[in-house]
C-alpha positions in Angstrom: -0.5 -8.3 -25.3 -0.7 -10.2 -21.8 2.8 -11.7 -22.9 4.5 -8.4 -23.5 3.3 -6.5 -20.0 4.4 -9.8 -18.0 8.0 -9.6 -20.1 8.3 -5.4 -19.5 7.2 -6.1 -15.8 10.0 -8.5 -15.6 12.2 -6.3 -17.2 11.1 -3.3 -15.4 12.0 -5.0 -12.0 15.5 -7.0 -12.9 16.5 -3.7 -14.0 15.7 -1.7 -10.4 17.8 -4.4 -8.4 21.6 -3.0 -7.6 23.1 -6.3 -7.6 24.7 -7.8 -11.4 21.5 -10.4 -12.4 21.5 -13.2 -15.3 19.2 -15.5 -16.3 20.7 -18.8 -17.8 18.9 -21.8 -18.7 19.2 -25.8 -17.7 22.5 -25.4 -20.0 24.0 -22.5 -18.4 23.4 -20.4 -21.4 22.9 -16.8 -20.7 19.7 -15.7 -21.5 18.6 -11.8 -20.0 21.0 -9.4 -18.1 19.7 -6.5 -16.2 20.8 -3.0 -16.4 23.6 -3.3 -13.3 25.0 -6.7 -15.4 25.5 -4.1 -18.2 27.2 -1.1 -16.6 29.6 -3.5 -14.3 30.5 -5.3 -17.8 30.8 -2.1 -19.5 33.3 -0.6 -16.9 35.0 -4.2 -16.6 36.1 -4.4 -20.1 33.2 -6.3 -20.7 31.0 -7.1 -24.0 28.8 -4.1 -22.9 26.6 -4.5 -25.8 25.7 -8.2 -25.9 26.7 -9.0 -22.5 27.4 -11.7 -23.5 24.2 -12.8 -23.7 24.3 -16.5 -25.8 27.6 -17.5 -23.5 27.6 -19.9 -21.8 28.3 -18.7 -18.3 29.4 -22.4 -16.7 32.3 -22.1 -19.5 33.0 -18.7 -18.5 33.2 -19.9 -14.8 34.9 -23.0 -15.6 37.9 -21.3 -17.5 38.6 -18.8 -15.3 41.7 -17.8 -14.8 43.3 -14.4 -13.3 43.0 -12.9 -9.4 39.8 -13.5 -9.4 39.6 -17.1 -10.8 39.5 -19.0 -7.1 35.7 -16.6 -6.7 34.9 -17.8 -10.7 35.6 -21.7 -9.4 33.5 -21.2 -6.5 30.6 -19.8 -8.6 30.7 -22.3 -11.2 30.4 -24.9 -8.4 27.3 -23.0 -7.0 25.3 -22.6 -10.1 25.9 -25.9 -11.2 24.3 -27.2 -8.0 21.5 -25.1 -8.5 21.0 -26.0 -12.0 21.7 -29.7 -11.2 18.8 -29.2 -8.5 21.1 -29.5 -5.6 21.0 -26.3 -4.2 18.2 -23.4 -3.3 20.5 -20.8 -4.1 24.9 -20.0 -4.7 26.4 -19.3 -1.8 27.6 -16.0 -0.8 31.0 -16.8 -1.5 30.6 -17.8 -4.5 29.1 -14.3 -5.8 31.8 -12.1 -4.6 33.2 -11.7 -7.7 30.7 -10.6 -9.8 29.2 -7.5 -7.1 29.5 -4.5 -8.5 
């Protein structure tokens, strides 16, 4: 019971923040979206219903391409330091693209 109050409090709160949130793993593998994630990729021809939750989102980065693939590079670089250990946090250039 413990379990499921910490994962609806966890919920409860990715869900109030405005800006688009995912969680990946070590991998890059997409993992929980909040409600802001859902609604941008909804109204951005997205997979509104999975998300695309399962993708891996360094792939997504990686093949990029478009207007916006010079922000997607930028990203990819970012969260792979982060998950690589070599960063704190993405820079603020590299999350441009995905602000809703």
């Amino acid at each position: 019971m413990e379990a499921l109050i910490k994962k609806d409090l966890a919920v409860s709160v990715m869900d109030a923040l405005t800006s688009n949130i995912c969680v990946v793993d070590p991998a890059g593998k997409i993992l929980a979206v909040n409600r802001a994630w859902l609604e941008f990729s909804s109204s951005n021809a997205g997979s509104g219903e999975s998300a695309y939750l399962g993708t891996n989102y360094l792939n997504v980065c990686r093949h990029s391409s478009g207007p916006a693939s010079k922000e997607a590079s930028e990203f990819h670089r970012g969260l792979q330091d982060v998950l690589d250990g070599q960063a704190d946090r993405i820079p603020p250039a590299g999350t441009a693209l995905f602000e809703g």
